[in-house]
C-alpha positions in Angstrom: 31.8 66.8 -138.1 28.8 65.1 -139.2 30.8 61.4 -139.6 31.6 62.6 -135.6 27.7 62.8 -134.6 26.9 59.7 -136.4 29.5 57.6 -134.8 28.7 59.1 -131.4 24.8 58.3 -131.9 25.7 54.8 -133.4 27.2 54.2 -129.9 24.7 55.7 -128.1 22.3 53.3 -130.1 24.7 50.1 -129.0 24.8 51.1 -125.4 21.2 51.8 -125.3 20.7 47.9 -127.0 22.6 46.4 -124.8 21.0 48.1 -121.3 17.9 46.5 -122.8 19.1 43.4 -123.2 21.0 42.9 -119.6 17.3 44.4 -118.8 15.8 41.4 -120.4 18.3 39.2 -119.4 17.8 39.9 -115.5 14.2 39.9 -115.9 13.9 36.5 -117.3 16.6 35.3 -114.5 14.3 37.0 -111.8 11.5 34.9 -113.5 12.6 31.6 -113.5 14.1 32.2 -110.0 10.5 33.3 -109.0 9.1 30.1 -110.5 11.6 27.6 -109.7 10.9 28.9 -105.6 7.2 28.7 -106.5 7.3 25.6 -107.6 9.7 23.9 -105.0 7.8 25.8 -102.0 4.1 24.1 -103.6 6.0 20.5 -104.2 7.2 20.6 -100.5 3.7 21.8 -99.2 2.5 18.9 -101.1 4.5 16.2 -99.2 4.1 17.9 -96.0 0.0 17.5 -96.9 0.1 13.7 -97.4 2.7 13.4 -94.4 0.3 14.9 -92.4 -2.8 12.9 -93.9 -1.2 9.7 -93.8 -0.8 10.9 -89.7 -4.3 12.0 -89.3 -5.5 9.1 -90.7 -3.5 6.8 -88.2 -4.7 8.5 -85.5 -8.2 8.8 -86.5 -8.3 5.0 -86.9 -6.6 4.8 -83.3 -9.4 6.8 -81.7 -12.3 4.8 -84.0 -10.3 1.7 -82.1 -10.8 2.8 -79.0 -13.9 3.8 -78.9 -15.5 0.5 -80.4 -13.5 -1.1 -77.3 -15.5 1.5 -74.8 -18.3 0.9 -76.5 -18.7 -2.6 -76.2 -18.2 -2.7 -72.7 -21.1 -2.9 -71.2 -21.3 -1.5 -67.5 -24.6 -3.8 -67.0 -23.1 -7.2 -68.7 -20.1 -6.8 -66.0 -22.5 -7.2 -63.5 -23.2 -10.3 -64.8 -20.4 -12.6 -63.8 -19.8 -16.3 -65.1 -17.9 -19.4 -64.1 -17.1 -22.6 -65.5 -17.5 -25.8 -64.0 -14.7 -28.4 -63.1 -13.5 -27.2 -59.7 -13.1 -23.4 -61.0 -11.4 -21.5 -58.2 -13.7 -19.4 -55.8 -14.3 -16.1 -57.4 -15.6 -12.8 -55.9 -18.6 -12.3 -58.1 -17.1 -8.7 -58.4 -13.8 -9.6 -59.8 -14.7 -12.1 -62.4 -15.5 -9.9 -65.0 -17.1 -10.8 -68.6 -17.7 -14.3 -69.7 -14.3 -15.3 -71.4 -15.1 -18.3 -74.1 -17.3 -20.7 -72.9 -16.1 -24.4 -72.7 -18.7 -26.3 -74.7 -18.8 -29.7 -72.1 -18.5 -27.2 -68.7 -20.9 -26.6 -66.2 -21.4 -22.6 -66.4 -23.1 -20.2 -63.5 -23.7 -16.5 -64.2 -25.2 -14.3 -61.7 -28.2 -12.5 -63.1 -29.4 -9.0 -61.7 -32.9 -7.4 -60.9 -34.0 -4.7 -59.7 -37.5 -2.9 -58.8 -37.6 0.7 -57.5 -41.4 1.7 -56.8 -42.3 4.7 -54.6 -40.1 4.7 -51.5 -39.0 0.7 -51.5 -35.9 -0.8 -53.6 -35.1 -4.4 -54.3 -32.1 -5.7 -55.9 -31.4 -9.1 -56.3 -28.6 -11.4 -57.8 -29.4 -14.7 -58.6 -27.1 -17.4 -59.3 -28.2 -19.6 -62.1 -27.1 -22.2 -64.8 -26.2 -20.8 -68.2 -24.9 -23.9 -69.3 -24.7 -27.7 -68.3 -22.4 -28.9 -70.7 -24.5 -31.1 -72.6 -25.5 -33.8 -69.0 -28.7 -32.6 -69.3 -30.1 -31.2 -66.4 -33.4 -29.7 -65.9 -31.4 -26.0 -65.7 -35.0 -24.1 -66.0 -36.6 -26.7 -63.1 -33.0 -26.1 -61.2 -32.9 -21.7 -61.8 -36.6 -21.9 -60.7 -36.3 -23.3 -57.4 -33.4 -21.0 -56.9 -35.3 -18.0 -57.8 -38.1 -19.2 -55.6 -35.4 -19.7 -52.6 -34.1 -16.2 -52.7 -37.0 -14.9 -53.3 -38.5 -16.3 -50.2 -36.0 -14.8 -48.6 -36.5 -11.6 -49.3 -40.2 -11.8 -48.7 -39.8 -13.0 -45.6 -37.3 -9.9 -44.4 -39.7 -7.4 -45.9 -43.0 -9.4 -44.7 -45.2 -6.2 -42.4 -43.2 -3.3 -44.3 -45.3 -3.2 -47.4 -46.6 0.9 -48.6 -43.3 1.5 -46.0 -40.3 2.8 -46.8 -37.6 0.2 -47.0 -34.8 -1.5 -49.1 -34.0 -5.1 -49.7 -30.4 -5.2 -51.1 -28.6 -8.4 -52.4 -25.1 -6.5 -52.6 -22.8 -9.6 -53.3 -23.2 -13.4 -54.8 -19.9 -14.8 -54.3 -19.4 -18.1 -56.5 -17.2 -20.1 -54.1 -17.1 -23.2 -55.9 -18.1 -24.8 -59.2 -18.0 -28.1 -60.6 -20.0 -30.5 -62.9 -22.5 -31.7 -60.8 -22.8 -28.9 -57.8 -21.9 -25.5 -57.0 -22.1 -23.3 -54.3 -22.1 -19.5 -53.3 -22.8 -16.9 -51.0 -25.7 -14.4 -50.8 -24.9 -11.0 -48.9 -26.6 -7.6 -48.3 -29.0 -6.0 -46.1 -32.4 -5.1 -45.4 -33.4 -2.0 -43.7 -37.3 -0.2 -43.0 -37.5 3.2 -42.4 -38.5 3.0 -39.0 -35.6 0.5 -38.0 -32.5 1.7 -35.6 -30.3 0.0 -38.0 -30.1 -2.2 -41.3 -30.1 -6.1 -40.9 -27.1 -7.4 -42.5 -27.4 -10.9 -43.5 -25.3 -13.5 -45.5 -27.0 -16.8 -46.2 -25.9 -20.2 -49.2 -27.2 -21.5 -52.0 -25.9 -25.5 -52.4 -26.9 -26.7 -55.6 -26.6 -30.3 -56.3 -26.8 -30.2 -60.5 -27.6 -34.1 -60.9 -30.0 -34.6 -58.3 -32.0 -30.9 -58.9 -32.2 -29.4 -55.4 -31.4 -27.3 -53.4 -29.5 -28.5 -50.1 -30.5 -27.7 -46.7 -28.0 -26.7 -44.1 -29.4 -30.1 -42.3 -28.3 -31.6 -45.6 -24.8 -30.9 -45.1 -24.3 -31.0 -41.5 -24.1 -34.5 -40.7 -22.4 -34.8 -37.5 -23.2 -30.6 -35.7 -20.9 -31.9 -32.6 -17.9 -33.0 -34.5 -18.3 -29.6 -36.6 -19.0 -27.8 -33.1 -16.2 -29.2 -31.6 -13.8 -28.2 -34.6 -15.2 -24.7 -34.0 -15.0 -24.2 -30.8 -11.4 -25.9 -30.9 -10.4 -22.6 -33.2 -9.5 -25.2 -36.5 -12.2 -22.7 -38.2 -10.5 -19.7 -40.1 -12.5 -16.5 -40.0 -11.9 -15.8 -43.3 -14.5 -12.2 -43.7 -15.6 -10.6 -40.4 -15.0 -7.2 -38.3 -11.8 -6.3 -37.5 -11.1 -7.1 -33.8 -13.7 -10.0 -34.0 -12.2 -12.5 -31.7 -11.2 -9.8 -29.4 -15.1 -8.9 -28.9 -16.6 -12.6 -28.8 -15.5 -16.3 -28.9 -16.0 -19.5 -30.8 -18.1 -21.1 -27.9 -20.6 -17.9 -27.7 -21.0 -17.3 -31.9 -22.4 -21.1 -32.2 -24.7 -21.3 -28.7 -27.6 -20.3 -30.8 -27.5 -23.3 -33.3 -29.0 -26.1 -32.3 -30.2 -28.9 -34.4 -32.3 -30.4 -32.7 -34.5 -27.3 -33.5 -33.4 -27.7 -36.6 -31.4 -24.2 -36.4 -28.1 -24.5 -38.0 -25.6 -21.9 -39.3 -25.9 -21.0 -43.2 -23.6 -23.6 -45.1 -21.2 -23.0 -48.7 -18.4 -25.1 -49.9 -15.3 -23.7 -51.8 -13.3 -26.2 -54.5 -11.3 -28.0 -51.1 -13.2 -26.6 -47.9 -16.2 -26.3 -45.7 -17.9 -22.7 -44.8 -20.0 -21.6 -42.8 -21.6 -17.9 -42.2 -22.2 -17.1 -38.4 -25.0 -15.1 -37.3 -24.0 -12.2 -35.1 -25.3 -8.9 -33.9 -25.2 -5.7 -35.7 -22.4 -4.2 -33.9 -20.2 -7.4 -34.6 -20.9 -7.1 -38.3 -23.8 -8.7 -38.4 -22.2 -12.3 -40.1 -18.7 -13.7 -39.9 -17.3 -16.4 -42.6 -15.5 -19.2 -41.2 -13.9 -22.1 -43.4 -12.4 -25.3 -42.8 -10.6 -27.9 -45.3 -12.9 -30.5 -46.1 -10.2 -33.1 -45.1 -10.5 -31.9 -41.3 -14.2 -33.0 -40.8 -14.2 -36.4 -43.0 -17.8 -38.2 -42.7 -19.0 -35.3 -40.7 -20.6 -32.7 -43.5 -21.7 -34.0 -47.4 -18.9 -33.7 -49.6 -20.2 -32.4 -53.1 -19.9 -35.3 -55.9 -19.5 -38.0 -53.6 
């Protein structure tokens, strides 16, 4: 009976041994399971971190990028148009945008902007002058001088009676029509306007700059035959080329040049583009105040001054 109890608590013992050890067993399994998913789910967060890094640092150069592009563009220096010499193209002084490398033996013109806001007045100007001459040496400050001294006479003469008045004096355009290495030429647009007036004056006038002799040309200079270039106008071989629209069918060729005559030294405002002969027509406010007309150079021969010859 006793041998019976002792056998029967000896296998109670084994059973009891081995519960513990299947207890030990599936504890250290649940372990290592716990710590292998532990330590895959922290490597994978790890490359997903230095994915994600190597992305953030992409795009964070990207947007350095662009803004160092924005900021070195500089609303004010695309104002200030340039042009090289050696029968450049005409070019709306708008349109040309930055100066672009500058060709060390070209003639360059950049158009330089003031302006002067005092009480109730406001003057902006834009003045075409030489940058570079390419090494011929030209008097450029002599030259810029007397073209800062012809616009500006120009402007005081418009605002000459209006001064402690309210009024503007706006150059809104200086279109470089033509370039080259010893002359360039461009038109001068805006308007003037006094408080008191029924409507602005809108004016367009040229600046003809001949580089190797340092002046400024007169319209007088460049017209040297007014009734051949009369009769070309009036015989329609002029092509408006900036006016109203519905110009022609308010006015004619024969009326718009009646009031030039040079023998009262009264001629129309002259400008030259890189193959042709221009020349801005007074009119009336309600035509526009000014019409462009151009001709090719080859159509009027020995009639105007042909730049460089």
């Amino acid at each position: 009976m006793a041998q019976k109890i002792r056998n029967k608590k000896k296998a109670a013992d084994a059973e009891k041994n081995t519960l513990i050890v299947c207890g030990i067993v599936a504890f250290a399994v649940v372990v290592i399971l716990i710590a292998s998913i532990f330590a895959f789910g922290k490597g994978g967060g790890k490359d997903s971190g230095t994915s994600n890094a190597g992305e953030s640092g992409d795009m964070s150069a990207n947007a350095e990028g662009t803004s160092g592009g924005d900021a070195a563009t500089d609303p004010e220096t695309e104002d200030l148009p340039v042009i090289s010499g050696a029968d450049a193209p005409a070019t709306d002084a708008e349109s040309m945008g930055n100066e672009t490398e500058d060709a060390s033996n070209e003639v360059t013109v950049s158009v330089e902007r003031t302006s002067d806001k005092s009480g109730t007045s406001e003057v902006v100007m834009l003045y075409p002058l030489i940058k570079s001459d390419g090494g011929r040496g030209y008097d450029m400050a002599s030259i810029n001088s007397l073209i800062t001294e012809y616009m500006n006479g120009h402007r005081d003469s418009m605002c000459a009676g209006v001064e402690g008045e309210e009024y503007e004096y706006i150059i809104e355009n200086t279109n470089l029509t033509y370039v080259s290495d010893t002359f360039f030429s461009a038109v001068v647009s805006g308007h003037f306007y006094a408080g008191d007036d029924a409507h602005p004056t809108v004016f367009a006038y040229g600046i003809n700059c001949d580089l190797a002799g340092g002046r400024l040309l007169e319209p007088s200079d460049m017209i040297l035959d007014f009734e051949k270039v009369r009769s070309a106008f009036t015989g329609g071989k002029f092509k408006l080329t900036y006016g109203e629209d519905g110009l022609m069918d308010e006015t004619n060729y024969e009326d718009m040049i009646t009031r030039y005559m040079p023998d009262y030294d009264i001629y129309p405002e002259v400008y030259y583009t890189k193959d042709g002969f221009g020349m801005s027509i007074e009119l009336v406010y309600t035509l526009g105040g000014y019409a462009l007309f151009e001709i090719p150079l080859s159509a009027l021969g020995s009639a105007v001054y042909v730049p460089g010859k």
